[in-house]
The first five atom37 places (N, CA, C, CB, O) and aatype in JSON, in Angstrom:
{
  "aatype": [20, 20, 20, 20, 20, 20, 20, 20, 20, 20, 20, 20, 20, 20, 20, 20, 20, 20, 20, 20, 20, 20, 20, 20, 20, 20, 20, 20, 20, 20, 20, 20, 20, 20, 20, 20, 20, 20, 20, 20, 20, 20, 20, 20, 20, 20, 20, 20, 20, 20, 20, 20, 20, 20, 20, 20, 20, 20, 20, 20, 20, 20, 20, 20, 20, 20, 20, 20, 20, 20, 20, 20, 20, 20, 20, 20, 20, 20, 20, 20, 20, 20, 20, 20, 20, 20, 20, 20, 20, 20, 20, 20, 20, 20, 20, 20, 20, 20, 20, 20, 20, 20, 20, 20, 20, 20, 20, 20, 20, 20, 20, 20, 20, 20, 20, 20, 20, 20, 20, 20, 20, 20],
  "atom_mask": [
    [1, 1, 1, 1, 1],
    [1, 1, 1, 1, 1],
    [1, 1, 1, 1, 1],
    [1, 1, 1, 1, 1],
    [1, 1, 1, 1, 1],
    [1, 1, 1, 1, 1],
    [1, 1, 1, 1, 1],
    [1, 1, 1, 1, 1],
    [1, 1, 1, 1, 1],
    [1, 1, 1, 1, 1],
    [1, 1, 1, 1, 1],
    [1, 1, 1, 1, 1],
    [1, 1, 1, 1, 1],
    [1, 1, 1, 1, 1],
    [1, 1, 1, 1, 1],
    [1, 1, 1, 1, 1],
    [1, 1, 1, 1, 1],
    [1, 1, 1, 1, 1],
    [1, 1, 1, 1, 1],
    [1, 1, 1, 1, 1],
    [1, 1, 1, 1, 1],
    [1, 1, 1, 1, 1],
    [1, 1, 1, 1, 1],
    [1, 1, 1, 1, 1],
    [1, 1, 1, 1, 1],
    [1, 1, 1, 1, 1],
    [1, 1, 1, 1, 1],
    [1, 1, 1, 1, 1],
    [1, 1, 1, 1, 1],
    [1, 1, 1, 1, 1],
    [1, 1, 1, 1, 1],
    [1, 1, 1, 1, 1],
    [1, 1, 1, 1, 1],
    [1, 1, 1, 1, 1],
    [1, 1, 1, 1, 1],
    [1, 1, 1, 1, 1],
    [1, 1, 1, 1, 1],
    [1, 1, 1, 1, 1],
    [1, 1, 1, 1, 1],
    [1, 1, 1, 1, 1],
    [1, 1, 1, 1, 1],
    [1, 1, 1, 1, 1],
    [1, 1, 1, 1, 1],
    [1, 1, 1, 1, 1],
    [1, 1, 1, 1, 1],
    [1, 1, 1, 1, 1],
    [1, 1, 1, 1, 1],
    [1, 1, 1, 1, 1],
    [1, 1, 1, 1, 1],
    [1, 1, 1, 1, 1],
    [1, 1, 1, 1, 1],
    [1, 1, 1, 1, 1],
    [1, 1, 1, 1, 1],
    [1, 1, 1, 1, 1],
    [1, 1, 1, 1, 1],
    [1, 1, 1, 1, 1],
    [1, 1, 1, 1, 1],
    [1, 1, 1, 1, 1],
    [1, 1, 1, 1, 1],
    [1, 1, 1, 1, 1],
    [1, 1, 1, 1, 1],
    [1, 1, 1, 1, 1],
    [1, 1, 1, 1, 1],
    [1, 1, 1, 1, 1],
    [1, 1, 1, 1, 1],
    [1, 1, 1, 1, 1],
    [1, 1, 1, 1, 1],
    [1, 1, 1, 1, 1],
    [1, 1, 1, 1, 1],
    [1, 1, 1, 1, 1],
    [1, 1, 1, 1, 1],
    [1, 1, 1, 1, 1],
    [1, 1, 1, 1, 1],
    [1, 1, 1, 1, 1],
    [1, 1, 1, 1, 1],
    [1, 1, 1, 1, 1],
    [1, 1, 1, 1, 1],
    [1, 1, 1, 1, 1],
    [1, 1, 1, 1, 1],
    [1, 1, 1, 1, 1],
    [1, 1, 1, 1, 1],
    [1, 1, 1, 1, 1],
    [1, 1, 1, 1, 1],
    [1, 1, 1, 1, 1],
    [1, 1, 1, 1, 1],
    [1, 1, 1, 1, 1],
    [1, 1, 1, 1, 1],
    [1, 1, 1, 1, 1],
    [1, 1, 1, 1, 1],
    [1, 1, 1, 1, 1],
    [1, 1, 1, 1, 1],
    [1, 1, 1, 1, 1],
    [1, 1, 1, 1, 1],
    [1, 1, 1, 1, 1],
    [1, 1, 1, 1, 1],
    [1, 1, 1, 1, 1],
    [1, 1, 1, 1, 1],
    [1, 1, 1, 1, 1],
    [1, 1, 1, 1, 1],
    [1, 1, 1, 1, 1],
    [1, 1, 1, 1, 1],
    [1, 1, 1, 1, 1],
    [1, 1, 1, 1, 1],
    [1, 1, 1, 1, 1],
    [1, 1, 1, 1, 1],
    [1, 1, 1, 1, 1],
    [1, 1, 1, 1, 1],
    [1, 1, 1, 1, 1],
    [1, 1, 1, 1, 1],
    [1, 1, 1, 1, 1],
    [1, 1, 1, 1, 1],
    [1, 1, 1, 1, 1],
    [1, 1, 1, 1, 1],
    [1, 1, 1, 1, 1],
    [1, 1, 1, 1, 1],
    [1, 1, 1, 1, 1],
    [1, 1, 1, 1, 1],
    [1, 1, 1, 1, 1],
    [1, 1, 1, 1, 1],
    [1, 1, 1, 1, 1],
    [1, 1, 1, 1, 1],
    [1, 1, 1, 1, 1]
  ],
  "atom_positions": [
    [[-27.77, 0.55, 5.31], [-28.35, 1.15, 4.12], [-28.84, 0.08, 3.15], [-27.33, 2.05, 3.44], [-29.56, 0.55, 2.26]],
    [[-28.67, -1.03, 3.1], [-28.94, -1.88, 2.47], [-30.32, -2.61, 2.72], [-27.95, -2.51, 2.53], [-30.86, -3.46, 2.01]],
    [[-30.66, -2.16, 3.72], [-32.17, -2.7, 4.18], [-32.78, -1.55, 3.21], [-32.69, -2.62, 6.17], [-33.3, -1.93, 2.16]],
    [[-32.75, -0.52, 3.41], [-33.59, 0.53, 2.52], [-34.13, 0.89, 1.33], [-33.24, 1.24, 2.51], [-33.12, 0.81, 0.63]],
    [[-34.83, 1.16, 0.75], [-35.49, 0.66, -0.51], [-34.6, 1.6, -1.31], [-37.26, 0.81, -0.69], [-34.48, 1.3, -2.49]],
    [[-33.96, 2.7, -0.88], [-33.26, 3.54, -1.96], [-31.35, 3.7, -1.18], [-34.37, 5.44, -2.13], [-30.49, 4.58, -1.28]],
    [[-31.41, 2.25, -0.41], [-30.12, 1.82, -0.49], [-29.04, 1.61, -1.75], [-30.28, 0.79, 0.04], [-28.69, 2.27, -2.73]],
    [[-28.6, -0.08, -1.0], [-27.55, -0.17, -2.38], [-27.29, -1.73, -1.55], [-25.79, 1.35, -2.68], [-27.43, -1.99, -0.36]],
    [[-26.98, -2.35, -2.35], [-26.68, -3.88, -2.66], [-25.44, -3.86, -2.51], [-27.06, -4.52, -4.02], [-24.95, -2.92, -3.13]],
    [[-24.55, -4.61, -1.86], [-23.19, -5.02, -2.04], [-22.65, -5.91, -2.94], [-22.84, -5.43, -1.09], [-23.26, -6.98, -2.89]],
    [[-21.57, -5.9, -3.93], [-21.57, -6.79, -5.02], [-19.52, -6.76, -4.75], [-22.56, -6.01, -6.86], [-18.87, -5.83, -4.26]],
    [[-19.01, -8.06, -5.26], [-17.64, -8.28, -5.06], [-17.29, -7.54, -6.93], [-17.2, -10.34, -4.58], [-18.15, -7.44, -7.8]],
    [[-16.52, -7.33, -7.0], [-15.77, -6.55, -8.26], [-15.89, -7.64, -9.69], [-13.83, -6.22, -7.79], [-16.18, -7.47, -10.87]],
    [[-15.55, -8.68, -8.95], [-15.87, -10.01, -10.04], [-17.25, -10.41, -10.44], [-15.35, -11.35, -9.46], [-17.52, -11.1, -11.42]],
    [[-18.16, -9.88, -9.52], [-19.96, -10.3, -10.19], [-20.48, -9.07, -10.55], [-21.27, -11.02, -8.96], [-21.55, -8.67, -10.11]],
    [[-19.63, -8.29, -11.53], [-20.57, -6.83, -11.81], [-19.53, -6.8, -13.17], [-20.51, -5.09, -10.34], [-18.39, -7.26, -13.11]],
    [[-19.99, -6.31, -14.16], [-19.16, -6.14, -15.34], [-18.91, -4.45, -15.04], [-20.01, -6.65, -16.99], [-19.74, -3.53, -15.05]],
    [[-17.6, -4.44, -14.79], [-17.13, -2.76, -14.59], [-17.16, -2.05, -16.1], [-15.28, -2.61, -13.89], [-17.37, -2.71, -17.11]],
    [[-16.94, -0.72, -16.12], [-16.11, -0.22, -17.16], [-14.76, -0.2, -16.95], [-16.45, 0.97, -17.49], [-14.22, -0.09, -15.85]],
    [[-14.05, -0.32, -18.33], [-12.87, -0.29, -18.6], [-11.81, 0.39, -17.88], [-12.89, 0.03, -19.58], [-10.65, -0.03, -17.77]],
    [[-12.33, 1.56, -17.35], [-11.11, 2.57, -16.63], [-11.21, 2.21, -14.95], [-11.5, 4.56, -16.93], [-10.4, 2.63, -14.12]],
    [[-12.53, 1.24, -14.6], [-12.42, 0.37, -13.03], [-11.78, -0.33, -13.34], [-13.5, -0.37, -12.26], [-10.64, -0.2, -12.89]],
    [[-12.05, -1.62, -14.37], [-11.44, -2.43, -14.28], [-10.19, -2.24, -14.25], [-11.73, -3.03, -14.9], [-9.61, -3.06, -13.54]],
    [[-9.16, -1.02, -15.03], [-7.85, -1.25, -15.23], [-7.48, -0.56, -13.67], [-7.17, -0.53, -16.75], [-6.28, -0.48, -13.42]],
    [[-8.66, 0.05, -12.4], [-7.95, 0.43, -11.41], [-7.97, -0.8, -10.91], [-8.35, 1.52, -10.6], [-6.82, -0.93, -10.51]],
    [[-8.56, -1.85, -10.67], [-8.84, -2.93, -9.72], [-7.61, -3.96, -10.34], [-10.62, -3.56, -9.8], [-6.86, -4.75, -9.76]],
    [[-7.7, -3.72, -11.24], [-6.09, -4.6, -11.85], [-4.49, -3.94, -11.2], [-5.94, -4.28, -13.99], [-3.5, -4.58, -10.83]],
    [[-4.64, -2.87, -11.24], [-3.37, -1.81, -10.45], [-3.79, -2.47, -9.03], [-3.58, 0.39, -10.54], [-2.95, -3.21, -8.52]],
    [[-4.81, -2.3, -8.47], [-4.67, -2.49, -7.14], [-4.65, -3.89, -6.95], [-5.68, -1.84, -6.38], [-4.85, -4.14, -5.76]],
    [[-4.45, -5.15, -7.77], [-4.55, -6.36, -7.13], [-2.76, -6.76, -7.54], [-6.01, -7.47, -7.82], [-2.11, -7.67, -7.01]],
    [[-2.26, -5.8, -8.61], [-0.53, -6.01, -9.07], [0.3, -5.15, -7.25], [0.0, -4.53, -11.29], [1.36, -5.37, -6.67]],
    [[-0.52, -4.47, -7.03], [0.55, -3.65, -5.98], [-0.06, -4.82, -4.77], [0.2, -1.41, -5.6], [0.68, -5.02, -3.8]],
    [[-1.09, -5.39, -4.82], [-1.35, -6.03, -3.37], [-0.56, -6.9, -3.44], [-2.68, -6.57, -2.93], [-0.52, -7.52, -2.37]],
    [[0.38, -7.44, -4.5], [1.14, -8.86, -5.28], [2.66, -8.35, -4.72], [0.99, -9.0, -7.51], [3.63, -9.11, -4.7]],
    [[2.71, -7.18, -4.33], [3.74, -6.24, -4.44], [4.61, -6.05, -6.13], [4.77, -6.78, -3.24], [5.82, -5.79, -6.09]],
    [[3.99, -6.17, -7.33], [4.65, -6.47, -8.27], [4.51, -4.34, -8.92], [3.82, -8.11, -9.25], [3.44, -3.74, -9.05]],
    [[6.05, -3.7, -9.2], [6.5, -2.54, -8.9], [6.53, -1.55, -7.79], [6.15, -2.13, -9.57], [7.08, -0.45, -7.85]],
    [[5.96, -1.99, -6.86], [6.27, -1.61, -5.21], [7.34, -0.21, -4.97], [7.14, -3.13, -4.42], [7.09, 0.92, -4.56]],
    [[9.05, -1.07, -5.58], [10.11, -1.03, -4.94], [10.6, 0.11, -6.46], [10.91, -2.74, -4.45], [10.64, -0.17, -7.66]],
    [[10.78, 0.86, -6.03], [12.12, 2.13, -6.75], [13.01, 1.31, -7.32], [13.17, 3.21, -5.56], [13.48, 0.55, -6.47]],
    [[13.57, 1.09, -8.7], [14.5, 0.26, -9.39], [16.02, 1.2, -8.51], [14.26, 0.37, -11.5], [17.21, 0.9, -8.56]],
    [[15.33, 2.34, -7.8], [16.92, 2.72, -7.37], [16.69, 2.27, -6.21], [17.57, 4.31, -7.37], [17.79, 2.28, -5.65]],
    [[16.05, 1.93, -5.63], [16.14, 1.5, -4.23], [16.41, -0.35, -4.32], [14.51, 2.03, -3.36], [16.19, -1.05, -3.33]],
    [[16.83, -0.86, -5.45], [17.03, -2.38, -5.59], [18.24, -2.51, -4.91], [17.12, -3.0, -7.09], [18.21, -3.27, -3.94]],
    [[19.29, -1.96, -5.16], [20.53, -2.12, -4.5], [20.6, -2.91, -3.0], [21.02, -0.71, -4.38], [21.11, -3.9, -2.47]],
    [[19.69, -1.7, -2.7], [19.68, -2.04, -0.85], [18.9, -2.33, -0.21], [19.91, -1.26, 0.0], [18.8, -2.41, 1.02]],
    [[17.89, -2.63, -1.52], [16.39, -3.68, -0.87], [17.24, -5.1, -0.8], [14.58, -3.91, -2.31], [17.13, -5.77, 0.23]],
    [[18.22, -5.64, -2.03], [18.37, -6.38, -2.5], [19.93, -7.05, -0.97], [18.46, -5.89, -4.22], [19.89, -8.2, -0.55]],
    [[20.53, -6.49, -0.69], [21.59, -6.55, 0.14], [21.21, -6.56, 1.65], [22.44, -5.45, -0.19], [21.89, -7.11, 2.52]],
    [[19.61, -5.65, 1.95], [19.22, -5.74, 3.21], [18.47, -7.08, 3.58], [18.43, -4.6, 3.46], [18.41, -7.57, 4.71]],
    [[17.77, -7.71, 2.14], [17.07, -8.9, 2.32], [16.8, -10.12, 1.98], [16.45, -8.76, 2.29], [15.94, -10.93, 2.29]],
    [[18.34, -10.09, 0.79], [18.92, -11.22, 0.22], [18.39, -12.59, 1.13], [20.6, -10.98, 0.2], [17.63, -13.52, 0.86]],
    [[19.13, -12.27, 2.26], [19.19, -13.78, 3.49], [18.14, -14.65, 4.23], [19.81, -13.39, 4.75], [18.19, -15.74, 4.8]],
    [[16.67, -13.21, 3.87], [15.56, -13.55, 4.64], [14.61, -13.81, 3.66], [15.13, -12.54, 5.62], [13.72, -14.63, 3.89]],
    [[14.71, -12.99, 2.18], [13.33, -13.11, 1.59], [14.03, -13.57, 0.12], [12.23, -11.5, 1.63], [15.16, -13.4, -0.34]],
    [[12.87, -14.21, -0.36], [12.84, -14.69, -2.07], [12.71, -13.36, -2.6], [11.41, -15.81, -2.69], [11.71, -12.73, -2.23]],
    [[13.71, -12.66, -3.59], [13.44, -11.57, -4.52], [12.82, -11.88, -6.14], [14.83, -10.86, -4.62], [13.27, -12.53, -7.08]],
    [[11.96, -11.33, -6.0], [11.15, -11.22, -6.97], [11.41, -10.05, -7.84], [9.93, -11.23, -6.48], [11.11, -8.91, -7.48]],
    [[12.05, -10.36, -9.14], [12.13, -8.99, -10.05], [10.88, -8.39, -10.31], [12.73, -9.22, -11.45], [10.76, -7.24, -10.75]],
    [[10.02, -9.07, -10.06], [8.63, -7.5, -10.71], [8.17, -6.79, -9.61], [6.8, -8.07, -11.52], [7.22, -6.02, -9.53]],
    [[9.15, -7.22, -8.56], [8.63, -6.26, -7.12], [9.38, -4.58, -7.59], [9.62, -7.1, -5.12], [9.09, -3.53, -7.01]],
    [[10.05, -4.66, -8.39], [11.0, -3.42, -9.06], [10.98, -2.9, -9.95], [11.99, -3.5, -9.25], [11.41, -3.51, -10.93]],
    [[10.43, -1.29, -10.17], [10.12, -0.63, -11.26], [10.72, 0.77, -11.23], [8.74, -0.62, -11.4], [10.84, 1.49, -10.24]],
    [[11.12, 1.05, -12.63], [11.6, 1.91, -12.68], [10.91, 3.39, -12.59], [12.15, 1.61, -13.52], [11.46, 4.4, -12.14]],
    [[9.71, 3.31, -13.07], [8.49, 4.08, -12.71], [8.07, 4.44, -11.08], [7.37, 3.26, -13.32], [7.66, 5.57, -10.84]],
    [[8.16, 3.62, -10.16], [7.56, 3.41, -8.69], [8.31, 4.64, -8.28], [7.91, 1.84, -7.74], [9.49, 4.92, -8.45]],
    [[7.33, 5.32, -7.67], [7.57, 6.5, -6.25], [8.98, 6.43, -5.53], [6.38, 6.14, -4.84], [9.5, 5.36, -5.2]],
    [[9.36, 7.28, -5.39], [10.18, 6.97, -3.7], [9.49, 8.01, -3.24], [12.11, 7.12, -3.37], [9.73, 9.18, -3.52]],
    [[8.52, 7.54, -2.43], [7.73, 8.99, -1.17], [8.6, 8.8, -0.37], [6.0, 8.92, -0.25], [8.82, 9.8, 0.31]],
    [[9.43, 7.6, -0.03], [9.82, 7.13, 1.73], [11.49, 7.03, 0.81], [8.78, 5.02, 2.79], [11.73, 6.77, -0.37]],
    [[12.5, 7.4, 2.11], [13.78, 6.58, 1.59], [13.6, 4.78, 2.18], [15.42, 7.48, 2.4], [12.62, 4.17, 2.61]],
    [[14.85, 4.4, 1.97], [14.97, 2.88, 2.33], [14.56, 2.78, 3.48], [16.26, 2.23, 2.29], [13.75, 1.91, 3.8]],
    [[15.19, 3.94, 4.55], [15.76, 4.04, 5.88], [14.25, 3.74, 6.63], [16.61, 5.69, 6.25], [14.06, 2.91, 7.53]],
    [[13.04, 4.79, 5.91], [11.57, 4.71, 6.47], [11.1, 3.76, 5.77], [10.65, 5.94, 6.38], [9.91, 3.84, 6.06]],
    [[11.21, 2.73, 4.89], [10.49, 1.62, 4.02], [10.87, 0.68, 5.55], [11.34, 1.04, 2.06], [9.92, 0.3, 6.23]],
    [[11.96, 0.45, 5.88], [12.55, -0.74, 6.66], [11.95, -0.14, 8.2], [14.56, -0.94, 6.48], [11.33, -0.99, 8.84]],
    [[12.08, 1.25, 8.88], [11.35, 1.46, 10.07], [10.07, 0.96, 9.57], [11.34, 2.95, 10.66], [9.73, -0.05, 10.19]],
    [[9.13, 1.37, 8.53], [7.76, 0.87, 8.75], [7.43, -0.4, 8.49], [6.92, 1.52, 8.1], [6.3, -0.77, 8.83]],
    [[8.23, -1.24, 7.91], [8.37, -3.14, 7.98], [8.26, -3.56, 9.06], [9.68, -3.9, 7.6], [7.5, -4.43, 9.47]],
    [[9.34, -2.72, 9.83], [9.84, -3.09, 11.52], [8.3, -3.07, 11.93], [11.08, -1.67, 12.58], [7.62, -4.09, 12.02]],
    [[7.67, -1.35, 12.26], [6.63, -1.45, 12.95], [5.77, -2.45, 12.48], [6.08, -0.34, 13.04], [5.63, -3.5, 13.11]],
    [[4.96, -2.14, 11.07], [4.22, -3.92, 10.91], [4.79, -4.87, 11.15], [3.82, -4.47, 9.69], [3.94, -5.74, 11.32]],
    [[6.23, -5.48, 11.34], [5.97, -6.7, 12.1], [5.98, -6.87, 13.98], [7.07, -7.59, 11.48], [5.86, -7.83, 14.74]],
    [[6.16, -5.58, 14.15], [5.59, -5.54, 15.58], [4.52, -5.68, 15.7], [5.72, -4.6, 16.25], [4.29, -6.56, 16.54]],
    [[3.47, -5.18, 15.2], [2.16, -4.74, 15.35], [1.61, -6.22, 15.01], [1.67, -3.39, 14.35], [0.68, -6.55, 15.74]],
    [[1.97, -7.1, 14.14], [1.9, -8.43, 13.74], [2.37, -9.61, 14.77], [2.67, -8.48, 12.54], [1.77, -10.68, 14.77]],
    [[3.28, -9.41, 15.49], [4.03, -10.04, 16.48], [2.73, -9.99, 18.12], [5.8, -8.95, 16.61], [2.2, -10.88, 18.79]],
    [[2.68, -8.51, 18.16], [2.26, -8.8, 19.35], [0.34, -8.38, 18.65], [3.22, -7.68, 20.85], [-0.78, -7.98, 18.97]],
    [[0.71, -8.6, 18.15], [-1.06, -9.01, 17.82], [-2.17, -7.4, 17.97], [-1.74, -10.48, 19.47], [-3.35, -7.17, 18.23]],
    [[-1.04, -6.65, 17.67], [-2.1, -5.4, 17.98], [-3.17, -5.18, 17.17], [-1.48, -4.12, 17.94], [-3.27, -5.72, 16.07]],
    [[-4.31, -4.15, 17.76], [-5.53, -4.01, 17.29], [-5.44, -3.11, 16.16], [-6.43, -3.59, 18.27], [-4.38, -2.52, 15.93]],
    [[-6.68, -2.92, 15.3], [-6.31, -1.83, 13.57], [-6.01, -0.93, 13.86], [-7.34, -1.33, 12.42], [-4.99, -0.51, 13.31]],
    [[-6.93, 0.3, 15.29], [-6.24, 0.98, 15.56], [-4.35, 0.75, 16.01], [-7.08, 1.36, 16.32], [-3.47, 1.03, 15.19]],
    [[-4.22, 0.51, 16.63], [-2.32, 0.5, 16.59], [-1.91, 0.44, 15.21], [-1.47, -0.99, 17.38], [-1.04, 1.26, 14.92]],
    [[-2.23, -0.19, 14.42], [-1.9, -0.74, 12.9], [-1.88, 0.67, 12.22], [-3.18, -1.93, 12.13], [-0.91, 0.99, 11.54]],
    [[-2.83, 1.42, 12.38], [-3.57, 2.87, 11.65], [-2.2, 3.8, 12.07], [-5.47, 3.58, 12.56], [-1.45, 4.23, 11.2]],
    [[-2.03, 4.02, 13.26], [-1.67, 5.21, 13.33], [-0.04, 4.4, 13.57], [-2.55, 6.3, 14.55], [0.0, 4.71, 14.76]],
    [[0.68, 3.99, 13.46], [1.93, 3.04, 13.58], [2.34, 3.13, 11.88], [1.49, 1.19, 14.28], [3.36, 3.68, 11.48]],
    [[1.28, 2.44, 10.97], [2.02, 1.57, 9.96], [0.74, 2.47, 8.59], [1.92, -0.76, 10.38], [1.22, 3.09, 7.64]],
    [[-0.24, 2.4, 8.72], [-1.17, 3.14, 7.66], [-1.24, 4.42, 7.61], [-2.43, 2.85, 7.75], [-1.19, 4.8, 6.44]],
    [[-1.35, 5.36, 8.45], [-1.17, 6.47, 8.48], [0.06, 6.62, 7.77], [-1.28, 6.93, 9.66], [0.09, 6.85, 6.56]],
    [[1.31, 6.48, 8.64], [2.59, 7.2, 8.27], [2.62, 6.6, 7.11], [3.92, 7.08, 9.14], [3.56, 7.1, 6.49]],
    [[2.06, 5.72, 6.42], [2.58, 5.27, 5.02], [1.39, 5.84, 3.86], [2.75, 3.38, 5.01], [1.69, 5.9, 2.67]],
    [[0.12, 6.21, 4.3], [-0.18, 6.69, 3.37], [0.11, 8.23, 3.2], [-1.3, 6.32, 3.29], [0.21, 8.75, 2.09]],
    [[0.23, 8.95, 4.47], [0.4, 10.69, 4.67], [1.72, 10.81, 3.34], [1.16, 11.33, 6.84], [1.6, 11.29, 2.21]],
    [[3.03, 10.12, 4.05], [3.97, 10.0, 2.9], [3.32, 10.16, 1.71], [4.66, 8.74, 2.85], [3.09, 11.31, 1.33]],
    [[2.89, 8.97, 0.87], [2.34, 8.97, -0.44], [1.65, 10.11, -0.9], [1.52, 7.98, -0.56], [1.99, 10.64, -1.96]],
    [[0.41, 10.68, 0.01], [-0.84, 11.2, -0.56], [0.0, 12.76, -0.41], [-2.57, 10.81, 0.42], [-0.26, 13.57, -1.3]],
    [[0.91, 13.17, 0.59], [0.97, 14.56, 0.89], [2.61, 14.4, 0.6], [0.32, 15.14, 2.55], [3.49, 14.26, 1.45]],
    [[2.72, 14.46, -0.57], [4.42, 14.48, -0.85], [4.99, 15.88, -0.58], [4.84, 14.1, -2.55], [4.2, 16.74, -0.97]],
    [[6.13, 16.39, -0.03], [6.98, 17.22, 0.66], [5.78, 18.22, 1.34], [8.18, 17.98, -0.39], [5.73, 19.45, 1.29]],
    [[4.77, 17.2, 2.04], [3.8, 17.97, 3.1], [3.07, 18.09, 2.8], [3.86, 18.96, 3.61], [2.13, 17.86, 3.56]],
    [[2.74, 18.62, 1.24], [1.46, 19.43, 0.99], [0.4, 18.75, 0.5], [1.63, 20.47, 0.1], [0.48, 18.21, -0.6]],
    [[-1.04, 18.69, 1.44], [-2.22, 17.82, 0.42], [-2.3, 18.14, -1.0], [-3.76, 18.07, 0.88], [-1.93, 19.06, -1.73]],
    [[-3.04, 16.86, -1.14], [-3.25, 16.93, -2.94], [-4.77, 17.07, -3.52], [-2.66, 15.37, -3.71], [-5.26, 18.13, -3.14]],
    [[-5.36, 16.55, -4.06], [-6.78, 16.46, -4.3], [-7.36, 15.74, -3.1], [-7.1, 15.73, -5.65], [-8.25, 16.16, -2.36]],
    [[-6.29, 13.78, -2.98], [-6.6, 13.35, -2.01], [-6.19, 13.18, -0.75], [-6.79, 12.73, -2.27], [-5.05, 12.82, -1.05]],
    [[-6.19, 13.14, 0.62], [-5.82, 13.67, 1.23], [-6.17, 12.44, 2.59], [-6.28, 15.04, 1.0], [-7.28, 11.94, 2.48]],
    [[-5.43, 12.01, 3.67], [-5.81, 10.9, 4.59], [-6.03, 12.03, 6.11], [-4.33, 9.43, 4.68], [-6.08, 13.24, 5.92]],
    [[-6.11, 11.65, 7.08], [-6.39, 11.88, 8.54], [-7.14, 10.99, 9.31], [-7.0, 13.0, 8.71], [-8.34, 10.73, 9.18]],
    [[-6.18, 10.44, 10.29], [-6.58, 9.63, 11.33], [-7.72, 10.17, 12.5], [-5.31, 9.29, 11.96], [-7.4, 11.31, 12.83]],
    [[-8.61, 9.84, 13.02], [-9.43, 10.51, 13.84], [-10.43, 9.23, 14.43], [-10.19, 11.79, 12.99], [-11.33, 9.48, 15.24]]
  ]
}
């Protein structure tokens, strides 16, 4: 589409002056890519005891505000699968329906039911 005269140009987020209510989404989405409020301040306990030994804890990974769509039990199965899927080098599809799917369906369709927005693998 970009060849076309009534296409569209591709531009990175940093060479376009947004409005105010992008910019403050592109700021949310570069704090959660940081993982900074991620983690349920109730789920610190046993983030904190399951991964003391392996990982540097970072207090702003923990908010008291943050979701629990998933318990601990499915946060740590879907770690597992991404680092399988990471290990043996699988393709996006495996990644999609393994580790993106089940983690966004959680989020977007809380106790099942779609919302405005809504995911499906296909």
């Amino acid at each position: 589409m970009q060849l076309l005269e009534d296409g569209f140009d591709r531009a990175r987020f940093r060479d376009v002056d947004l409005p105010p209510s992008l910019a403050e989404v592109v700021k949310t989405l570069q704090q959660l890519g940081r993982g900074r409020g991620v983690v349920p301040e109730a789920h610190k306990a046993m983030f904190v005891a399951a991964e003391a030994q392996r990982t540097f804890i970072d207090e702003s990974w923990f908010s008291p505000t943050a979701g629990t769509y998933l318990s601990f039990a499915q946060v740590v199965a879907l770690v597992d699968k991404a680092a399988s899927c990471e290990r043996k080098m699988h393709d996006e599809a495996c990644w999609n329906m393994e580790v993106h799917h089940p983690l966004l369906a959680a989020v977007l369709r809380p106790e099942g039911k779609s919302g405005l927005v809504d995911v499906l693998y296909w």
